[in-house]
N, CA, C and O atoms as a DFTB+ gen file, in Angstrom:
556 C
 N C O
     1  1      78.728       5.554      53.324
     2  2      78.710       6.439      54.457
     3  2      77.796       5.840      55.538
     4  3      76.726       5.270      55.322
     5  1      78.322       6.033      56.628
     6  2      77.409       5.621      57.882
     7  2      76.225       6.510      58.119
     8  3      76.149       7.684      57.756
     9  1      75.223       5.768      58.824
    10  2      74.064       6.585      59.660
    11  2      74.507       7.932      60.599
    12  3      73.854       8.953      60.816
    13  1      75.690       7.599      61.012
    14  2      75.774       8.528      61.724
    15  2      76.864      10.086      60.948
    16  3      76.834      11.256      61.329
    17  1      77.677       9.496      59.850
    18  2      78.209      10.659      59.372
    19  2      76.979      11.335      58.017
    20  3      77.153      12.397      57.419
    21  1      75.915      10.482      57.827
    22  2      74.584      11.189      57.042
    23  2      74.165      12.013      58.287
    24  3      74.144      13.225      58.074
    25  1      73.844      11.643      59.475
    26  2      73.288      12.551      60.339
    27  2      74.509      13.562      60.602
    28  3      73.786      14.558      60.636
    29  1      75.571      13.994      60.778
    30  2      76.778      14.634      60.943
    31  2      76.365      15.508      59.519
    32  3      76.523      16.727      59.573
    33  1      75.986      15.073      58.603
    34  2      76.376      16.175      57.167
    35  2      75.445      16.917      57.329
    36  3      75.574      18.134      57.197
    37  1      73.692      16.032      57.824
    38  2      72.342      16.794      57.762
    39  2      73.062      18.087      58.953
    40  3      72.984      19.244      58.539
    41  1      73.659      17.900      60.217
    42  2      73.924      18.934      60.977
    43  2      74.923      19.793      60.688
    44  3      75.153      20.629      61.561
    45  1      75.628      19.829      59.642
    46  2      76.331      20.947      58.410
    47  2      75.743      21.930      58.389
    48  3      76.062      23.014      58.877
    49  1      74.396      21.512      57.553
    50  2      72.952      21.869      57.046
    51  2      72.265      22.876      58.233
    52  3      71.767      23.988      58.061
    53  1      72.376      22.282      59.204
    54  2      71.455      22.750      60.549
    55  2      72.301      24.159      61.074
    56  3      71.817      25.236      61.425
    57  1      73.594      23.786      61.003
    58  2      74.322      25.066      61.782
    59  2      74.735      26.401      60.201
    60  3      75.164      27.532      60.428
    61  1      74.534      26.004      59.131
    62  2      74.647      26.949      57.697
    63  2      73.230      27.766      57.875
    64  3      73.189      28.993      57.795
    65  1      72.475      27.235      58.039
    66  2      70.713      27.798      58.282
    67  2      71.144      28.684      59.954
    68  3      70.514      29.738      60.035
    69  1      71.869      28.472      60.934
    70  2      71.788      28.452      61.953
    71  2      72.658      30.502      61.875
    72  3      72.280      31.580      62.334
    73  1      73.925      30.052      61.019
    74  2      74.490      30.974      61.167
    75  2      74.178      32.383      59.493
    76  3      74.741      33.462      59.306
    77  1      73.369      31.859      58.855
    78  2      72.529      32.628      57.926
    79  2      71.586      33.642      59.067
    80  3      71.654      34.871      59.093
    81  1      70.796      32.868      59.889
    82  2      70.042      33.959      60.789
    83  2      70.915      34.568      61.393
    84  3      70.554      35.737      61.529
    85  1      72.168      34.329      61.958
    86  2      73.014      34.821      62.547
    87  2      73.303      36.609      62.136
    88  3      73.370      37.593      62.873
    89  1      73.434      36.450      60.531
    90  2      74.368      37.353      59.847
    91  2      72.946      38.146      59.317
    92  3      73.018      39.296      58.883
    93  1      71.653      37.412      59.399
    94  2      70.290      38.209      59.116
    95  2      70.240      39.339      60.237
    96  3      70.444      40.551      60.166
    97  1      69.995      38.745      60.994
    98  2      69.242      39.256      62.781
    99  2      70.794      40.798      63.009
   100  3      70.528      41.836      63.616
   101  1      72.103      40.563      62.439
   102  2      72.593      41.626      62.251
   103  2      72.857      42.987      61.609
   104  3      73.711      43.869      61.702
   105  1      71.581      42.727      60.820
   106  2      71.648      43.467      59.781
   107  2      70.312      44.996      60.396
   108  3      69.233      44.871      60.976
   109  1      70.966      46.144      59.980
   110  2      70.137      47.547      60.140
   111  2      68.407      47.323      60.058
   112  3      67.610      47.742      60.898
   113  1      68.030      46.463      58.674
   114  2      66.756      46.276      58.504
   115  2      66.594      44.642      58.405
   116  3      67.028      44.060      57.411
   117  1      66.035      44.014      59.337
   118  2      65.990      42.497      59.349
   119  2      65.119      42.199      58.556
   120  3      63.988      42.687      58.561
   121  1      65.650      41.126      57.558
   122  2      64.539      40.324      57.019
   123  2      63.771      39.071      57.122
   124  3      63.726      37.938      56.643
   125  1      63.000      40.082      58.265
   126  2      62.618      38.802      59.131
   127  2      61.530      37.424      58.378
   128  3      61.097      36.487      59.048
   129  1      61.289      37.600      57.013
   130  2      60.836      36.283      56.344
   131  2      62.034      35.401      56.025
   132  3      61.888      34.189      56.187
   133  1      63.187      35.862      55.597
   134  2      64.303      35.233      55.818
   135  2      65.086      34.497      56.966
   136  3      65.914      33.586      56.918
   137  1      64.454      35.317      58.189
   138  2      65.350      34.617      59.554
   139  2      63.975      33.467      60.145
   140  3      64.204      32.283      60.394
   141  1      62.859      33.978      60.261
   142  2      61.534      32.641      59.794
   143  2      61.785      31.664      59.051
   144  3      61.698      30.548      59.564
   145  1      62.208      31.785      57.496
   146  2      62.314      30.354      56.815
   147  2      63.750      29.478      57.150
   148  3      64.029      28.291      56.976
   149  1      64.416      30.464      57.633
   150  2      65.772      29.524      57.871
   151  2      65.997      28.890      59.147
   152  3      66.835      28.021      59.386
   153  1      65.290      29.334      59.825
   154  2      64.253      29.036      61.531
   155  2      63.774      27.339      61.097
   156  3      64.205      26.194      61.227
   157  1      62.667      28.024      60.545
   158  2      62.204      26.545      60.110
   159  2      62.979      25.299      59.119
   160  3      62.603      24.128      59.084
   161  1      64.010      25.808      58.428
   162  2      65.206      24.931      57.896
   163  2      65.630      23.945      58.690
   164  3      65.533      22.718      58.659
   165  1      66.299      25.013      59.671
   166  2      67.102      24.335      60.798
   167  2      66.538      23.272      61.798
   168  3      67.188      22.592      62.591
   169  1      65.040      23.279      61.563
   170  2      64.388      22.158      62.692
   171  2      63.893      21.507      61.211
   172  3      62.718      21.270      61.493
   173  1      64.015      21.184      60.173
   174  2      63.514      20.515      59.376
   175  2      64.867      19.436      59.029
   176  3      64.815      18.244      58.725
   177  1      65.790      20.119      59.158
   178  2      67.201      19.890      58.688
   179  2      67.447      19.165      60.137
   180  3      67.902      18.065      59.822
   181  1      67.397      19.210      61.156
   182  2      68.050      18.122      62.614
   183  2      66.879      17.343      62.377
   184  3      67.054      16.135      62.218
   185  1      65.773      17.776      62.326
   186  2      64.930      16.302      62.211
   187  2      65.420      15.276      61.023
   188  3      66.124      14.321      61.352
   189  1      65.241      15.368      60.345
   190  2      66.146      14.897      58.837
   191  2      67.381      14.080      59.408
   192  3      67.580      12.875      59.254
   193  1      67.888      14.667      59.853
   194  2      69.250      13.942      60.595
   195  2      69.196      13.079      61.634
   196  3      70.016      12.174      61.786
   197  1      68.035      13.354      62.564
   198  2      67.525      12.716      63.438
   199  2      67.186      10.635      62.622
   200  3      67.475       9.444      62.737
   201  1      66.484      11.538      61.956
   202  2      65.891      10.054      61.333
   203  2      66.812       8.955      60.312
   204  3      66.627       7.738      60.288
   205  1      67.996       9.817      59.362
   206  2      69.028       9.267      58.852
   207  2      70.307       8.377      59.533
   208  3      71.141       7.555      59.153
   209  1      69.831       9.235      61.069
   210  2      70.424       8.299      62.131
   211  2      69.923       7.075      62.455
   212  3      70.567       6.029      62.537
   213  1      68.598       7.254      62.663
   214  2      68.131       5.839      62.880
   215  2      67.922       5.012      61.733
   216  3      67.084       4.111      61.752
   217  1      68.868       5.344      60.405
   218  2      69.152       4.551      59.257
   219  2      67.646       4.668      58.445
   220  3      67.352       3.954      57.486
   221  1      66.832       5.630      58.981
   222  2      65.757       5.673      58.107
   223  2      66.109       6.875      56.554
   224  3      67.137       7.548      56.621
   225  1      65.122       7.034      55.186
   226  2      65.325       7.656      54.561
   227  2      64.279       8.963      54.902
   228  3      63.053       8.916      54.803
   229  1      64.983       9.985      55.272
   230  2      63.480      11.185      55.278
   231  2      62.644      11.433      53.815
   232  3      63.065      11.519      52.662
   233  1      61.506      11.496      54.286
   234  2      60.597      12.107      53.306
   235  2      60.942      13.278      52.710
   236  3      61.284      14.171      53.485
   237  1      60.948      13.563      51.362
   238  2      60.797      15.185      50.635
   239  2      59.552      15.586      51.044
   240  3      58.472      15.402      50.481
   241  1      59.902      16.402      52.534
   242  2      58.546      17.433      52.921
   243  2      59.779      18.085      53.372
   244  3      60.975      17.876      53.580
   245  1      58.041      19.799      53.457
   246  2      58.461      20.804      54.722
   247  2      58.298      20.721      55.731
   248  3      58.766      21.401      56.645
   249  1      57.473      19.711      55.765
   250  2      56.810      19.803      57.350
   251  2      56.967      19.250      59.043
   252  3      56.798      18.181      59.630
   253  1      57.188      19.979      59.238
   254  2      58.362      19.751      60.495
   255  2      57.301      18.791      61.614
   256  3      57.744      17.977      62.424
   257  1      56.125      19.055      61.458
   258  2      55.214      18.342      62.198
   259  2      55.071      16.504      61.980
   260  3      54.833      15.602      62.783
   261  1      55.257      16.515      60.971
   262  2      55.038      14.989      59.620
   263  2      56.326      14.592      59.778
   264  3      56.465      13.391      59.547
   265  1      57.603      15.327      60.177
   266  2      59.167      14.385      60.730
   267  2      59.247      14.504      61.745
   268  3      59.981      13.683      62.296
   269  1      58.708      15.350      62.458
   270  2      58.288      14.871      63.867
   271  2      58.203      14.051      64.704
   272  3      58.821      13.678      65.701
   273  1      56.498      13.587      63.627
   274  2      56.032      12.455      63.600
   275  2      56.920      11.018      63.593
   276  3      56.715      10.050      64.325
   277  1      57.760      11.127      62.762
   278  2      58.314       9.700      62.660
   279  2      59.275       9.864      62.958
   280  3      59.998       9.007      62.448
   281  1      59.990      10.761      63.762
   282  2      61.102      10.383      64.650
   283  2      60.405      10.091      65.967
   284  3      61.107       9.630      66.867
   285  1      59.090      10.305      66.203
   286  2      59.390      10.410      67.488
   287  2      58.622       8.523      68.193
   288  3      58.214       7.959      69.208
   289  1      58.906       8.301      66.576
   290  2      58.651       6.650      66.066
   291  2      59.675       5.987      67.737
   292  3      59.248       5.413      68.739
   293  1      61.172       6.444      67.330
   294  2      62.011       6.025      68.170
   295  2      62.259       7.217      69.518
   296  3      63.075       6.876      70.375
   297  1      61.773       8.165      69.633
   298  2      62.191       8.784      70.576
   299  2      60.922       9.639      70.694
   300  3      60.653      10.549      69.909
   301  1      60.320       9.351      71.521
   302  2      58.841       9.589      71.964
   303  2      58.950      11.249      72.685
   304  3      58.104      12.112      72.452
   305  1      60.001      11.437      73.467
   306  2      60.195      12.645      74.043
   307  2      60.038      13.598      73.170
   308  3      59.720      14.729      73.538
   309  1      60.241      13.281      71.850
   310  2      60.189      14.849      70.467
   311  2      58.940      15.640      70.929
   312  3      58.840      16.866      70.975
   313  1      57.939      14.653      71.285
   314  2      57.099      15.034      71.281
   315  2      56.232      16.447      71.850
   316  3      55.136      16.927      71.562
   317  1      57.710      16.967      73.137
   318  2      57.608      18.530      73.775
   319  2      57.531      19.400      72.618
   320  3      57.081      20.545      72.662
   321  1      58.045      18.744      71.433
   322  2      57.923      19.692      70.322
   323  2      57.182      20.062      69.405
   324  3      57.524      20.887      68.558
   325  1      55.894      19.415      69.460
   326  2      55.235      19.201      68.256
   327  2      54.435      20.698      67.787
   328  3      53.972      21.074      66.710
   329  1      54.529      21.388      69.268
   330  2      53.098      22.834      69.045
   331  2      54.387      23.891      67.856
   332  3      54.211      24.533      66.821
   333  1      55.213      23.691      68.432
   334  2      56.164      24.926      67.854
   335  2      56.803      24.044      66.326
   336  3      57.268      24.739      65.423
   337  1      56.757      22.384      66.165
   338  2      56.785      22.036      64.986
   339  2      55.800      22.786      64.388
   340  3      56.046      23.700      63.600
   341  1      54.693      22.446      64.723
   342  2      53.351      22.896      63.569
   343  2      53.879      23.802      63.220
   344  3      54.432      23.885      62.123
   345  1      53.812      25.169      64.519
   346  2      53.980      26.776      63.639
   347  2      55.427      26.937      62.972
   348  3      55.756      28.089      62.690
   349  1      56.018      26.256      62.788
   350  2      57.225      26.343      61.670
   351  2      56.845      26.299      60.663
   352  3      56.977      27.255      59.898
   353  1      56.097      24.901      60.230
   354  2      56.215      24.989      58.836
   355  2      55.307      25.958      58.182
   356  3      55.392      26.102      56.962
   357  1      54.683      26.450      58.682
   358  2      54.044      27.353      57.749
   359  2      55.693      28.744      57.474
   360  3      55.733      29.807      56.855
   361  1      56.334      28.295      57.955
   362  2      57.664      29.670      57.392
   363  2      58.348      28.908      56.182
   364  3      58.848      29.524      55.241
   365  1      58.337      27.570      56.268
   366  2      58.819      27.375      54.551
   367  2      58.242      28.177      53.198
   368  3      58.790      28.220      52.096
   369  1      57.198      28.690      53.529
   370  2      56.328      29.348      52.758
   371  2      56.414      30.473      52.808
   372  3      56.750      30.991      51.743
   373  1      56.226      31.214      53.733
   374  2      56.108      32.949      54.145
   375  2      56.803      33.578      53.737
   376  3      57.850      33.314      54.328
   377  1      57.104      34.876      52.540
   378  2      58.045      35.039      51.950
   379  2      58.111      34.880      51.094
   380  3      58.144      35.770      50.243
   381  1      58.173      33.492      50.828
   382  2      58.401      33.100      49.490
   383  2      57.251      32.983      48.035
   384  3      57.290      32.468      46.918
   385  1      56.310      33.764      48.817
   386  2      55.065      34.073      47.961
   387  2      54.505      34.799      48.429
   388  3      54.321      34.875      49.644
   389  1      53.849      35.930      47.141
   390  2      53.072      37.119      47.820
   391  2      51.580      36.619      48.081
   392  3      50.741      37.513      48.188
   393  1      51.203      35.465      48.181
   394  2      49.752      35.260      48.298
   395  2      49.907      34.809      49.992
   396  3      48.898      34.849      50.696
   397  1      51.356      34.345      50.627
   398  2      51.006      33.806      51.686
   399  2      51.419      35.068      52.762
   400  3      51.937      36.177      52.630
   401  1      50.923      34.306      53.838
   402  2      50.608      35.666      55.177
   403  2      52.094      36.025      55.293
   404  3      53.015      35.264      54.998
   405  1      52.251      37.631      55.890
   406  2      53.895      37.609      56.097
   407  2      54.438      37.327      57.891
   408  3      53.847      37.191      58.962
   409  1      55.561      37.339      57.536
   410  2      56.136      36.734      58.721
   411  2      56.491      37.277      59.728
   412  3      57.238      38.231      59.512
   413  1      56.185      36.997      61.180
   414  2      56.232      37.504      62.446
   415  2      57.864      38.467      62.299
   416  3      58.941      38.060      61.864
   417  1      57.435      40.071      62.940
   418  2      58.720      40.524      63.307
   419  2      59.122      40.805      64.538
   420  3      58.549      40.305      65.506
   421  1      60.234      41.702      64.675
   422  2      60.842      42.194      65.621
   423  2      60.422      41.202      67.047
   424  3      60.201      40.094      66.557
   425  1      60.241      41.114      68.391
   426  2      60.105      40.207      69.197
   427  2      59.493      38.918      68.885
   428  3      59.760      37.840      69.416
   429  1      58.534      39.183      67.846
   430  2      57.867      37.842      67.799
   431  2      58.614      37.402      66.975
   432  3      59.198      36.427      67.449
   433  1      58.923      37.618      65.931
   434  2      60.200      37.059      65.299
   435  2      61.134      36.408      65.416
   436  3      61.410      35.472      64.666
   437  1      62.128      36.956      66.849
   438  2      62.650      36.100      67.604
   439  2      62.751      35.328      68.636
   440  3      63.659      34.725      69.208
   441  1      61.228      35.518      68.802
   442  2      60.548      34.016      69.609
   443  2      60.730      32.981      68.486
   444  3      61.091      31.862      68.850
   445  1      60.591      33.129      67.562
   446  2      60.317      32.204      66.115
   447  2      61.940      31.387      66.133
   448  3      62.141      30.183      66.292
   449  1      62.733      32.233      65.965
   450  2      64.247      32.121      66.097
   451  2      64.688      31.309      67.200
   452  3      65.218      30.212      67.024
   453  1      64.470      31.853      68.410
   454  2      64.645      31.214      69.765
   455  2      64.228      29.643      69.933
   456  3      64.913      28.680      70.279
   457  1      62.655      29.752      69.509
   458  2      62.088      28.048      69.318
   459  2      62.758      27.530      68.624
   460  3      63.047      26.375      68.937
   461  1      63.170      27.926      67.725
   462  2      64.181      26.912      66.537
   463  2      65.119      26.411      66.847
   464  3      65.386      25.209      66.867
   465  1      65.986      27.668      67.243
   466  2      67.244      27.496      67.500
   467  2      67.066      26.328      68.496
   468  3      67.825      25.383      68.278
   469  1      66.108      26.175      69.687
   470  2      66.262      25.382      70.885
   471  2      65.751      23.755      70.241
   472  3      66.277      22.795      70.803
   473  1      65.008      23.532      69.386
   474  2      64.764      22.419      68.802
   475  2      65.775      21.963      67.793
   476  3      65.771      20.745      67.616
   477  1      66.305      22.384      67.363
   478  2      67.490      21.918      66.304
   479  2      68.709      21.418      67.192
   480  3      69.294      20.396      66.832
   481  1      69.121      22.094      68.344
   482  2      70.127      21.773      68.986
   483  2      69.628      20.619      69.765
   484  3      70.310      19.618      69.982
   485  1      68.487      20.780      70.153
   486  2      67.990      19.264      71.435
   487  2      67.531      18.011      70.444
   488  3      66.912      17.007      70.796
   489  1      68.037      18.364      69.009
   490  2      67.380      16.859      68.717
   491  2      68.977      16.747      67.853
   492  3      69.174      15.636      67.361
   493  1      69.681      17.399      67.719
   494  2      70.616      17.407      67.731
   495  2      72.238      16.682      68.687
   496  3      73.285      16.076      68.460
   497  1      71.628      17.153      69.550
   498  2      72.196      16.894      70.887
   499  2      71.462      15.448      71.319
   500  3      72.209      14.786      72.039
   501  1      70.742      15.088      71.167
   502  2      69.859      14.086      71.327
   503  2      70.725      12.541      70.665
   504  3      70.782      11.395      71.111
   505  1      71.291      13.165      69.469
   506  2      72.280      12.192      68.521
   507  2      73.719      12.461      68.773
   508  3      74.600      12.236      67.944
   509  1      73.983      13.132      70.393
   510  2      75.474      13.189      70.570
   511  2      76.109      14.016      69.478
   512  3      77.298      13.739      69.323
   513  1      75.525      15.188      68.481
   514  2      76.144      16.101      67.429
   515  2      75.887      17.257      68.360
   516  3      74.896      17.646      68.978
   517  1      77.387      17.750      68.215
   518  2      77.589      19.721      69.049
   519  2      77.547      20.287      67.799
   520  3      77.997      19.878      66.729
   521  1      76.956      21.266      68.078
   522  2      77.312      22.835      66.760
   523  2      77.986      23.618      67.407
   524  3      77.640      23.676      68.587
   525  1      79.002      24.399      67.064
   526  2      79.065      25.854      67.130
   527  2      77.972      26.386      67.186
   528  3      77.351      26.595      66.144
   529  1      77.558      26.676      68.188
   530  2      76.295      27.899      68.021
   531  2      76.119      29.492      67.675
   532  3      75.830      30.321      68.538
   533  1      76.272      29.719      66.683
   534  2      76.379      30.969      65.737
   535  2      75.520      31.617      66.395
   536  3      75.772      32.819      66.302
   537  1      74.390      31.362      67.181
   538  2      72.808      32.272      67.397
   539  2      73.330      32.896      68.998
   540  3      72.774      33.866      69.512
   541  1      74.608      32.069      69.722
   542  2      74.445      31.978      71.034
   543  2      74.218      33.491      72.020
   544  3      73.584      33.727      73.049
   545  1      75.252      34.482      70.933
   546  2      75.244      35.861      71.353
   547  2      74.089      36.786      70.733
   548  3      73.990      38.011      70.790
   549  1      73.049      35.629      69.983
   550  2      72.050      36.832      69.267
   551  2      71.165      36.962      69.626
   552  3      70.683      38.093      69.552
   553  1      70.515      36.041      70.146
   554  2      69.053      35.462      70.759
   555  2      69.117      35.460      72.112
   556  3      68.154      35.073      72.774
């Protein structure tokens, strides 16, 4: 498989996380640790792709700050992203354990959503890959 259909599969990945918040954020009672960690998926998941493009192997992390980092090896501009990388990764976590803090709701929540959504598509878009944008009518 090519660099570029590994980056094409990672953005599978990006728009499944993309349209999970989709079908969250519709729901009577949102679960908003759920639409947070899949927030942070989706920019963990285009970065990932980002870097499989440039024929590199990504690291097994969460941390959206640390692939960031080494994409922005080749594309220095990532770098508008790094404040709203940081506060992602702490949502791989949130939720998913009762010892860690819980996760931003209702408006702030989907500020959380909104940042994502806009970083997954621009580094996305960055590698010439369109999504369907599942979020477009939600956010």
């Amino acid at each position: 498989m090519s660099a570029a259909e590994d980056a094409r599969e990672w953005a599978v990945c990006v728009q499944s996380d993309l349209t999970t918040i989709a079908c969250v954020l519709r729901g009577e009672r949102v679960p908003w640790d759920s639409a947070c960690f899949h927030a942070q998926q989706a920019v963990e998941k285009a970065l990932k792709a980002h870097l499989v493009a440039q024929g590199r192997r990504p690291p097994r992390t969460h941390d959206c700050l640390a692939l960031l980092e080494l994409c922005r090896e080749s594309e220095p501009g990532l770098s508008r992203h790094a404040a709203d990388c940081a506060e992602l990764t702490q949502y791989a976590l949130m939720g998913r354990y009762p010892t860690v803090a819980a996760c931003p709701e209702g408006e702030e929540g989907l500020s959380v959503v909104r940042r994502a959504r806009a970083i997954a598509l621009d580094i996305l878009s960055s590698l010439g890959i369109g999504l369907d944008d599942p979020l477009e009518d939600s956010v």
